[in-house]
N, C-alpha and C positions, 0 to 999 in steps of 0.2 A: 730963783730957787722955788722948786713946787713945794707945795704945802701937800700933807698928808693926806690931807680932805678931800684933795682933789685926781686922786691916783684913782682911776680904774680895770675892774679886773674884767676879764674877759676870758667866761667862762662858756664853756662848750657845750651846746643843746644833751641832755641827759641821753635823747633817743641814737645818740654817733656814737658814744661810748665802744660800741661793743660790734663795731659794722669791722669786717675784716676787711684791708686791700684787697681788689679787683685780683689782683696775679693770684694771692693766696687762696682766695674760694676758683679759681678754672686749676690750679693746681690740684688741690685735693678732689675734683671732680674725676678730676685725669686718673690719680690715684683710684678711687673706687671704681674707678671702670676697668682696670682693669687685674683687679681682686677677683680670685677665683667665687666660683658662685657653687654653694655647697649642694650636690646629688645623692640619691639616694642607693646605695650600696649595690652593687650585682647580683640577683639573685632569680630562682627558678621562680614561677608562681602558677598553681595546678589550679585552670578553669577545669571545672565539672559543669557540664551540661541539669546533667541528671544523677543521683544516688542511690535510685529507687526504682522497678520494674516489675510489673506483673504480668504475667502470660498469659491469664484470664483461666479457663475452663481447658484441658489437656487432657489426651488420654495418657495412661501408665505406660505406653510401651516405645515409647519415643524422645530421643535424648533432646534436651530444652538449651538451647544454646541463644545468649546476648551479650553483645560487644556496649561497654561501657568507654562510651567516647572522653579523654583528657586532653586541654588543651594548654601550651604552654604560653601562659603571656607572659612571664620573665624575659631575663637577660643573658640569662648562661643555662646550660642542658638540666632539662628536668629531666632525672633518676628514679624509675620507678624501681625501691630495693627488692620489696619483698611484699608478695602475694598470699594468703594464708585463709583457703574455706575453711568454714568450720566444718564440713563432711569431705571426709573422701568420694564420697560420689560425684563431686564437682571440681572438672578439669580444667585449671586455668589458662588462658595464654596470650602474653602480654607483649608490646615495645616496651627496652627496658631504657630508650632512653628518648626523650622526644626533643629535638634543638627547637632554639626561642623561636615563636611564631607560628609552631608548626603541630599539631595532634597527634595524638597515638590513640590507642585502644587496648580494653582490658577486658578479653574473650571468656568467658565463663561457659561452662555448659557442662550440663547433669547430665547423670547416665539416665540411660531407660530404667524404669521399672524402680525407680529409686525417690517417689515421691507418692505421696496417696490422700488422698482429701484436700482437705487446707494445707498447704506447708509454706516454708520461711526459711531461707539460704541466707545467710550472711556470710562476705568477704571483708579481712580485713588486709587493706593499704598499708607498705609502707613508702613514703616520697621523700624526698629529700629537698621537700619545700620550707622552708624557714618559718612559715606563718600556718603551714595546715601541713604536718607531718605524717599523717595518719585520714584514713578515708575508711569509713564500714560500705559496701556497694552491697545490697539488698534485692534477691528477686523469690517474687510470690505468685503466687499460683491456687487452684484446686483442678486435684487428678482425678479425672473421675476412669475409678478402675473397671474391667471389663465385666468381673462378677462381684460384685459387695458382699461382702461376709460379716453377718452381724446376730446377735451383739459381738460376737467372737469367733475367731477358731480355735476355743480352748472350751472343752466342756467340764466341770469340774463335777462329781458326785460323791456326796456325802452324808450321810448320817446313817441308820440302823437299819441293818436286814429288814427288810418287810415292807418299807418308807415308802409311800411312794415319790419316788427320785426318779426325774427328767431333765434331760439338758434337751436345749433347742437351739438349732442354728438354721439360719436364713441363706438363703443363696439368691442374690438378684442378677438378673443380667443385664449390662447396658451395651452388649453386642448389636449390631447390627442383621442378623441373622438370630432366628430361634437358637436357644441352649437347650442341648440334651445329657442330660446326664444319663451316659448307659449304663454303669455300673461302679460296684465300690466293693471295698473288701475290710478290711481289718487285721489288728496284726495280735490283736485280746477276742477274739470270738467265743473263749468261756468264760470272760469275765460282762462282757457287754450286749446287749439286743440293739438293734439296729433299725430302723425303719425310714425310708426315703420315700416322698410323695413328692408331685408337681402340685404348685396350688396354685400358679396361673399355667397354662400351660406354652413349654417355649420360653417362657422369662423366669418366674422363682420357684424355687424347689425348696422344702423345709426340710430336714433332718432331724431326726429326735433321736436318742441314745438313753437306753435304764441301765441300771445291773441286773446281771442274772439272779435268781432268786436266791442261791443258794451261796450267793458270792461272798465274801468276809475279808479284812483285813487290807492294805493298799492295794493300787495297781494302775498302770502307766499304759499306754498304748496309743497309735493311731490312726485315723479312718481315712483313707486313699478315696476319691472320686475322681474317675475318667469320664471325662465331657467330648463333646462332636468338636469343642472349640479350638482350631489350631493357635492363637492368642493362647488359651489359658486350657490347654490340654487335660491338667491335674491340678487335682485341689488334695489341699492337706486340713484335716482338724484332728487335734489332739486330745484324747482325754485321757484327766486323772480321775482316781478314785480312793476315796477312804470310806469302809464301810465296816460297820463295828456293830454286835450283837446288843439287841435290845437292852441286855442286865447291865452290860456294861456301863452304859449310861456314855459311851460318847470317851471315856478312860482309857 
């Protein structure tokens, strides 16, 4: 007979507790191999090179045309929806759809005569890209026009018979070729005096404009100039006028 005392237990290293059978762990290997492995959705995705372009220094009479290159690195056709300048003077013309891999372009171009000094075109995109649905494409510039008219072509004249009232306008030219101004006319010759001078000769011309002495009350009209320049033939400046008698104080 064994005594109590003498029974031993035979206990298992703490660290095998938890070791799975060999077949069980090449099993489950098996298994996650061949568990699908999750991708990321199908969809268009619009490289833009560039969003921004300036054409530097331009003359006025020449339409400004640049193609805004898109490129598609998605998986399914990128859609170009909808094209939208903010002026009608600029004519768009687009691929409206580009397959994965592969570029299109988005042709922009101003009309002549449709831009003057400093200016700023925006276009706005629509694409049917998931992550940038919307694009502004931007082009900038200075026009430098054939004759500068400054400060205005508007001469306004105001205040009381007798005043003495001047308007002045400037005519530059950045022709090629001398500017002649041969003549002008008017379409108020009793409400307005006129006087044209060259003050370099060949490049600017100054124009000055009174009221006649004896003139009162509004009056609207305006002064025609014909130049040598087949570019800029005619010029137009307008003037207004309010002219009120001294007692009246301006009433």
């Amino acid at each position: 007979m064994i005594e109590a005392s003498s029974r031993k237990t035979i206990r298992q290293p703490q660290s095998c507790r938890y070791i799975l059978p060999f077949p069980v762990l090449w099993a489950a290997v098996i298994v996650w191999g061949v568990l699908p492995i999750p991708t990321a959705a199908a969809a268009p995705h619009a490289g833009v090179p560039a969003t921004a372009f300036d054409f530097g220094k331009i003359s006025e009479d020449r339409p400004l045309t640049h193609t805004f290159v898109i490129k598609n690195t998605g998986t399914t056709p990128l859609h170009i929806e909808d094209v939208d300048p903010d002026c009608a003077c600029t004519v768009p013309k687009y691929d409206k759809s580009i397959p994965p891999g592969s570029e299109g372009g988005i042709t922009l171009t101003i009309k002549p005569f449709s831009v003057i000094h400093q200016f700023k075109k925006e276009t706005k995109v629509r694409l049917n890209d998931p992550d940038q649905p919307r694009l502004v494409l931007t082009m900038t510039g200075v026009a430098i026009p054939f004759i500068e008219i400054t400060p205005s072509h508007i001469v306004r004249l105001r205040g009381a018979r007798g005043d003495d009232m001047q308007g002045q306008v400037r005519f530059k030219s950045n022709l090629l070729t001398p500017l002649e101004i041969k003549e002008y006319r008017t379409s108020i010759p009793d409400k307005i005096e006129v006087t044209l001078k060259p003050e370099v000769p060949g490049k600017e011309y100054v124009l000055e404009v009174r009221p006649k002495g004896q003139v009162t009350g509004p009056f609207a009209g305006v002064i025609e100039l014909f130049t040598n320049s087949k570019e800029r033939p005619r010029l137009i400046v307008r003037v207004f006028g309010e002219i009120y008698l001294p007692s009246a104080g301006g009433q």
